[in-house]
N, C-alpha and C positions, 0 to 999 in steps of 0.2 A: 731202765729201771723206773716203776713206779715208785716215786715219789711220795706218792698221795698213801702206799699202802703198805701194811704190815707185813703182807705176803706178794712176790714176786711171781710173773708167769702167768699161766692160764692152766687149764687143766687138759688135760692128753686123751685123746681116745683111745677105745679099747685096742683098736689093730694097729696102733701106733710100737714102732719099734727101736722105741730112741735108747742109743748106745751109750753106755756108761761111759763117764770120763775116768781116766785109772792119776789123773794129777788130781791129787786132793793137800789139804794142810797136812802135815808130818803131825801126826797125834801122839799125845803123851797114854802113859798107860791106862789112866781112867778111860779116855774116849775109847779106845781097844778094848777094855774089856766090857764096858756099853755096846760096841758094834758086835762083839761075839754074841752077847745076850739075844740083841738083837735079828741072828744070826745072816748079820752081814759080811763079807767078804772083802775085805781094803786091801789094797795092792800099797808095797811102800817099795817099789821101783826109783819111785822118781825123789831125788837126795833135794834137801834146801839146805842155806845156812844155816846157823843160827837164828832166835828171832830177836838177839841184843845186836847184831849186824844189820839187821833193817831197821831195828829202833834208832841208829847210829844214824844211817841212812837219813831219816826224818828229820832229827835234830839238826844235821849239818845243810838241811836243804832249807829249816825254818833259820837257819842263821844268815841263811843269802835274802830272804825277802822276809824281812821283818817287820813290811807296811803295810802288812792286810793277810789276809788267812786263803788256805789251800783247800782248794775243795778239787778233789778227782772222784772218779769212776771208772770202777771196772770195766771188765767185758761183758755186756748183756748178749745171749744168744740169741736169732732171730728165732720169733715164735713159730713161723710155720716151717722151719726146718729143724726138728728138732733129732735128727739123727747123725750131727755132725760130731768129730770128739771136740771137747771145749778147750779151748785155750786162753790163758789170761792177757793180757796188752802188758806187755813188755815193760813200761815208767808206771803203772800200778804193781805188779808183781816187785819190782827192785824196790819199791818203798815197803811192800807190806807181806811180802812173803807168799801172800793168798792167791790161791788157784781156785776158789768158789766163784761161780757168776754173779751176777746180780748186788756187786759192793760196793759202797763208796767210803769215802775217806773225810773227814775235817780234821787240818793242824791249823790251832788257833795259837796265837804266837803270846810270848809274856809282855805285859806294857810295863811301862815306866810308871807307871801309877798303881801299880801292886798289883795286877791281874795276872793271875798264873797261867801257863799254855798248858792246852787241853791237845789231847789227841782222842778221836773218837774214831771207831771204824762201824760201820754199819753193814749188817749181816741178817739176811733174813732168817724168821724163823723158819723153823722145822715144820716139816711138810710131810706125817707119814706117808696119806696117796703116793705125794712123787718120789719118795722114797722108795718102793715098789717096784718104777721104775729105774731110776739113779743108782740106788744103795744107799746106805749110812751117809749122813751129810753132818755136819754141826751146824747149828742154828744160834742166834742169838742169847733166848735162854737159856741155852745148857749150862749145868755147873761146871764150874773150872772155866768159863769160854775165854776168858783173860789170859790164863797161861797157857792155852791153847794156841791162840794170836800173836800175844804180845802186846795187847792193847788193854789199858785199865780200863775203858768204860767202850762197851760194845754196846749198840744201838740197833731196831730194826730198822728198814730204810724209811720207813714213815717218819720218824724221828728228826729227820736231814732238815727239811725246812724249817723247825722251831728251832733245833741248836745253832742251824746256821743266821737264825735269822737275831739272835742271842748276840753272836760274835760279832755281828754287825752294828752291834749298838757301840759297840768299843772300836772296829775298824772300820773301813769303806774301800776297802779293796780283796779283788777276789781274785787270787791265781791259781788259773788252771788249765788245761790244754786247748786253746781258743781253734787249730788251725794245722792241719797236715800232720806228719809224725806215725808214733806208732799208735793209733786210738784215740789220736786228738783231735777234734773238731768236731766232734760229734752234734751236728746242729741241733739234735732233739735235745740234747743235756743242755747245751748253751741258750738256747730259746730257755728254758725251764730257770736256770741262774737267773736270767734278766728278767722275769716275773716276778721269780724269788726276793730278788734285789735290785729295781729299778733304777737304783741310786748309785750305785756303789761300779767304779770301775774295773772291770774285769781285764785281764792280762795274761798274756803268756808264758808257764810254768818252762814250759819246753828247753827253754836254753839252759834254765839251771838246772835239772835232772842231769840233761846230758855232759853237764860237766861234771859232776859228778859220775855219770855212768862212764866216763870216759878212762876212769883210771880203774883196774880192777882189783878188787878183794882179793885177798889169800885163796879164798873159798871159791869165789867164781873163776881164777886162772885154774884153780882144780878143776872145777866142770868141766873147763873149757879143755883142759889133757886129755879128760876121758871121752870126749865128742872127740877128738883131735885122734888117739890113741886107736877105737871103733872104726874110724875112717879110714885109718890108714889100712889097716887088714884089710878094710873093702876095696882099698885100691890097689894091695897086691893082691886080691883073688880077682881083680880085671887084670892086670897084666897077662896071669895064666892063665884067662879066658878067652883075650880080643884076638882071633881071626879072621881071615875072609872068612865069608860066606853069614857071619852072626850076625844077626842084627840090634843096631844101639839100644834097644828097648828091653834085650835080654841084658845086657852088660849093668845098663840100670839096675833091671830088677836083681839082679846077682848081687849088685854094691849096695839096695837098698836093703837086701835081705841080710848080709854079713852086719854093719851096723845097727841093725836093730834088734838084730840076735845078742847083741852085745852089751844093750841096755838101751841107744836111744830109742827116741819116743818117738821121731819121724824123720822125714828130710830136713833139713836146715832150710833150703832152696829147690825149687826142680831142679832136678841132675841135667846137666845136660853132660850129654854125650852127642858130641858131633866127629861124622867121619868127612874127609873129602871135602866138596866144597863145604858142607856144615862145620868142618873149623873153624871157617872162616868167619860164621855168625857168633858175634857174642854169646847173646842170650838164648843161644838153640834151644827149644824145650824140645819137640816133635817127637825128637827119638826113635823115629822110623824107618830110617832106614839098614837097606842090607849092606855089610859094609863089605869093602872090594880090595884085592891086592891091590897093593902102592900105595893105599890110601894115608894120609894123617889121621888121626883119633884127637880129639883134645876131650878129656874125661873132665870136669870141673861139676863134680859131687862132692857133699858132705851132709853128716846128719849133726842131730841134736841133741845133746844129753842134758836132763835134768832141766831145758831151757836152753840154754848153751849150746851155739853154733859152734861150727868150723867150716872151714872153706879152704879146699887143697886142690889144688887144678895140676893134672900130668896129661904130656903129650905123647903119644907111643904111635909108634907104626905099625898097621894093621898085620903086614905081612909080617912083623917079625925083625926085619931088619930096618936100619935106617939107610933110605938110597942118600946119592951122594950129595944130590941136594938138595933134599931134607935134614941131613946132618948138620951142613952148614949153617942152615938159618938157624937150626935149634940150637947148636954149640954160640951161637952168636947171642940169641934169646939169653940164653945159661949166663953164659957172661956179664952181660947186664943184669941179670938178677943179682949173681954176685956181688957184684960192685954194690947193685943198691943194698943189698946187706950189709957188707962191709961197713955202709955211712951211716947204718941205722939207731940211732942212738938217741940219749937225751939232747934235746937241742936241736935235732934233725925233723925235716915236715915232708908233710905227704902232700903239698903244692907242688903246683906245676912250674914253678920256675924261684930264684931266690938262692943266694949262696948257701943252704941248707937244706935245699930242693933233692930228696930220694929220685923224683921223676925223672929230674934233671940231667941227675949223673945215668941213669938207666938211659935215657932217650940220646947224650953224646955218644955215650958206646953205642947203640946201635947203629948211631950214624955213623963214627970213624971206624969198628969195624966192619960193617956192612962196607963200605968203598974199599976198605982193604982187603977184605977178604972175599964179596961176592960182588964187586964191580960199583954198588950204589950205596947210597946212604940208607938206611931201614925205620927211620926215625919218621918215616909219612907212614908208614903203616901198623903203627904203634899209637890208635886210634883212646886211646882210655888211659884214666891213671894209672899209678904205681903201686895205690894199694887205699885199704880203708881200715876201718877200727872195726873189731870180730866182741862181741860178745851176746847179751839174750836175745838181739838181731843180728843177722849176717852181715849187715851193714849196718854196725848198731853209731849212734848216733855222739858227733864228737863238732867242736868248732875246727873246722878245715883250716884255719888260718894260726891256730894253735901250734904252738911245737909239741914234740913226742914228751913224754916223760915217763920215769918209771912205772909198771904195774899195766902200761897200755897194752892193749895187744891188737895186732893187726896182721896185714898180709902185705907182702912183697909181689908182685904179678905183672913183671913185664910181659909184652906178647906182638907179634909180629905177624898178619892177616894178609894174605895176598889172593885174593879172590879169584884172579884170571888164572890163578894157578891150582886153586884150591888146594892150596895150602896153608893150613894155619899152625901157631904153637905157641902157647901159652904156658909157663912155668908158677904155678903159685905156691909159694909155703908163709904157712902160722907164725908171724914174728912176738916174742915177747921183750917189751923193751925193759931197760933191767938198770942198775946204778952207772953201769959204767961200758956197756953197750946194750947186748943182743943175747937172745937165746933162740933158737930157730926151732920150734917146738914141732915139726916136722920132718928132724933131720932124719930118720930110720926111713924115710921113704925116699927111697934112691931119684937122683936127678940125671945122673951122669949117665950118658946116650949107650956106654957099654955094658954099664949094670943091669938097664931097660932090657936091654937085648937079651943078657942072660936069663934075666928070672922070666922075659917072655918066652926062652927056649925050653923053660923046663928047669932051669938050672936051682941051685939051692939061694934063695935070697938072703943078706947081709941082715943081721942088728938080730932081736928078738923079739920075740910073737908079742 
């Protein structure tokens, strides 16, 4: 973002063919019937909350650091690619709802000395050239642009350095996302703050969003069903597609096409589909290869609705059946996942070790039944945690050292890698944690090694569509 200027970007050449974004702000009727006039074309695909749920948002994040003012920034697209679709950084969108580029934020806090907090969001104007190419946008000036937002006093981004430098007569501290994260440390913003404000110390917003993003809204465990709900139909039209001879990059594209037929907007993550020894890699993207009788599969795809990931990993056998031992390890995998359900609750963590430890109780069972039941303990190849926190990131962002608490949601995903064998198998499902355990927001997607088998025969699958 220019800073310095009332309009954002550069201007577009003629053979330029840059793709509309279809996530826009949820418009009230006035902006709709402006954009028909205008005879623009708005997609309203993509669901938000409410905009008194992000005002909430704000409020509760200026009550955690009430020694100096927030200043963020959106997502800026790079200028010389401008055919990507756009998407907003994940700790901007949760405070402000907005999926427009080129925006920042100041929450200026109330003092003790009678100075009231100010929220201001900064929106550039309207731009008909690039509207031409974009579509209908809103712009700063538009009337209504407050209840549009949510914001009483909207700004163009030129505006940013005199209001903030306003707010700085009254505080001397600036947080905002200094370093890693979803969009944070953007050194061109931070270089820009510290000119802005030579004086005044800058700090990292980061921790406290994410304790707040960590527990979820009514509104977002909704998202997060219907990401969840899309997915799963992708993952019973792999069941009745994986055989020899297919190769992982059709099974992809098959789960990538069912979910996004469905509403979401993209992948969550690269799908990986790994057969054979590619179970055995974590982070398989490749997807290349043809896969082979006897093989393992571990499918560990999910898309995105409205923002809102999911992440649901199944393991199936290529041929159809499970050999015998392949059953084993997976009945053994199962079992562990179990258990760490079982203990998942308020109270309970997703550490690796600690009388509350999910990891914990998943990695004993692999190792006492692994010795009793396949000769060894399995807990060395049980290389990764037990699970992480799911929302507008796949790995959206939580203190690890935290316990669970209501409204989290996460995933459970023992897994057991034997490379010399090329064997792998991984079990993952959706956990929602709840007052007084567990809700397994997955559960219509069959786990049990005999169901797998069925609906990969052909057979009628369990639950409803």
């Amino acid at each position: 973002m220019d800073l310095r200027s009332e309009k954002p970007g550069t201007s577009h050449p003629q053979h330029s063919t840059r793709a509309p974004s279809r996530r826009r702000f949820g418009l009230p009727a006035l902006w709709l019937a402006l954009a028909t006039l205008a005879g623009g074309v708005l997609l309203s695909a993509f669901e938000r909350e409410p905009l008194e749920v992000f005002k909430r948002r704000r409020a509760e994040l200026m009550e955690s650091v009430r020694d100096g003012i927030v200043v963020l920034f959106g997502q800026t697209p790079p200028e010389d690619i401008d055919y990507l679709p756009f998407r907003q950084t994940n700790d901007f969108y949760y405070l402000t709802g907005s999926e427009e580029p080129n925006v920042a934020l100041l929450l200026v806090p109330s003092s003790s000395e009678g100075g009231t907090g100010r929220e201001i969001f900064f929106l550039p104007l309207r731009d008909p050239a690039e509207e031409r190419w974009t579509g209908p946008k809103i712009g700063a000036g538009d009337p209504g642009i407050s209840e549009v937002t949510g914001f009483a006093e909207v700004m163009p981004p030129g505006h940013l350095p005199a209001q903030m430098g306003e707010a700085l007569k009254r505080w001397n501290k600036i947080y905002t996302l200094t370093s890693g994260g979803e969009g944070g440390g953007n050194s061109s913003f931070l270089s820009r703050l510290r000119q802005l404000a030579p004086f005044a110390s800058i700090e990292n917003v980061a921790p406290e969003i994410a304790k707040l993003r960590s527990v979820k809204s009514a509104g977002e465990i909704d998202l997060i069903r219907k990401s969840t709900e899309a997915t799963i139909e992708a993952h019973f039209a792999a069941m009745q597609a994986v055989r020899p001879g297919v190769y992982e990059y059709e099974i992809a594209a098959l789960m990538k096409y069912e979910y996004e037929r469905r509403g979401c907007e993209r992948s969550a993550y690269p799908p990986i589909v790994g057969s054979g020894f590619n179970s055995t890699v974590l982070h398989y993207d490749k997807n290349r290869r043809r896969m082979e009788a006897g093989d393992m599969l571990v499918l560990d795809v999910g898309g995105e609705y409205s923002g809102y990931a999911t992440d649901i990993t199944r393991t199936l056998p290529v041929s159809g059946r499970f050999t015998k031992r392949q059953r084993e390890i997976y009945e053994i995998v199962l079992g562990a996942q179990r258990a760490a359900i079982a203990a998942a609750r308020p109270g309970a963590s997703l550490r690796r070790s600690g009388p509350n430890s999910l990891h914990r109780i998943a990695l004993e069972y692999l190792n006492e039944e692994g010795k009793k039941r396949v000769g060894e303990p399995l807990g060395k190849y049980f290389i990764h945690g037990i699970g992480h926190h799911v929302g507008l990131a796949v790995h959206d962002p939580s203190e690890r050292s935290a316990t669970l608490q209501p409204g989290m949601v996460i995933t459970i995903e023992p897994g057991v890698y034997i490379p010399d064998e090329g064997l792998g198998v991984r079990i993952e499902d959706m956990i929602l944690i709840t007052e007084d355990g567990n809700e397994v927001m997955t559960r219509r997607l069959p786990r049990d090694p005999d169901e797998i088998e069925k609906i990969m025969a052909g057979g009628k699958r369990r639950g409803n569509r």
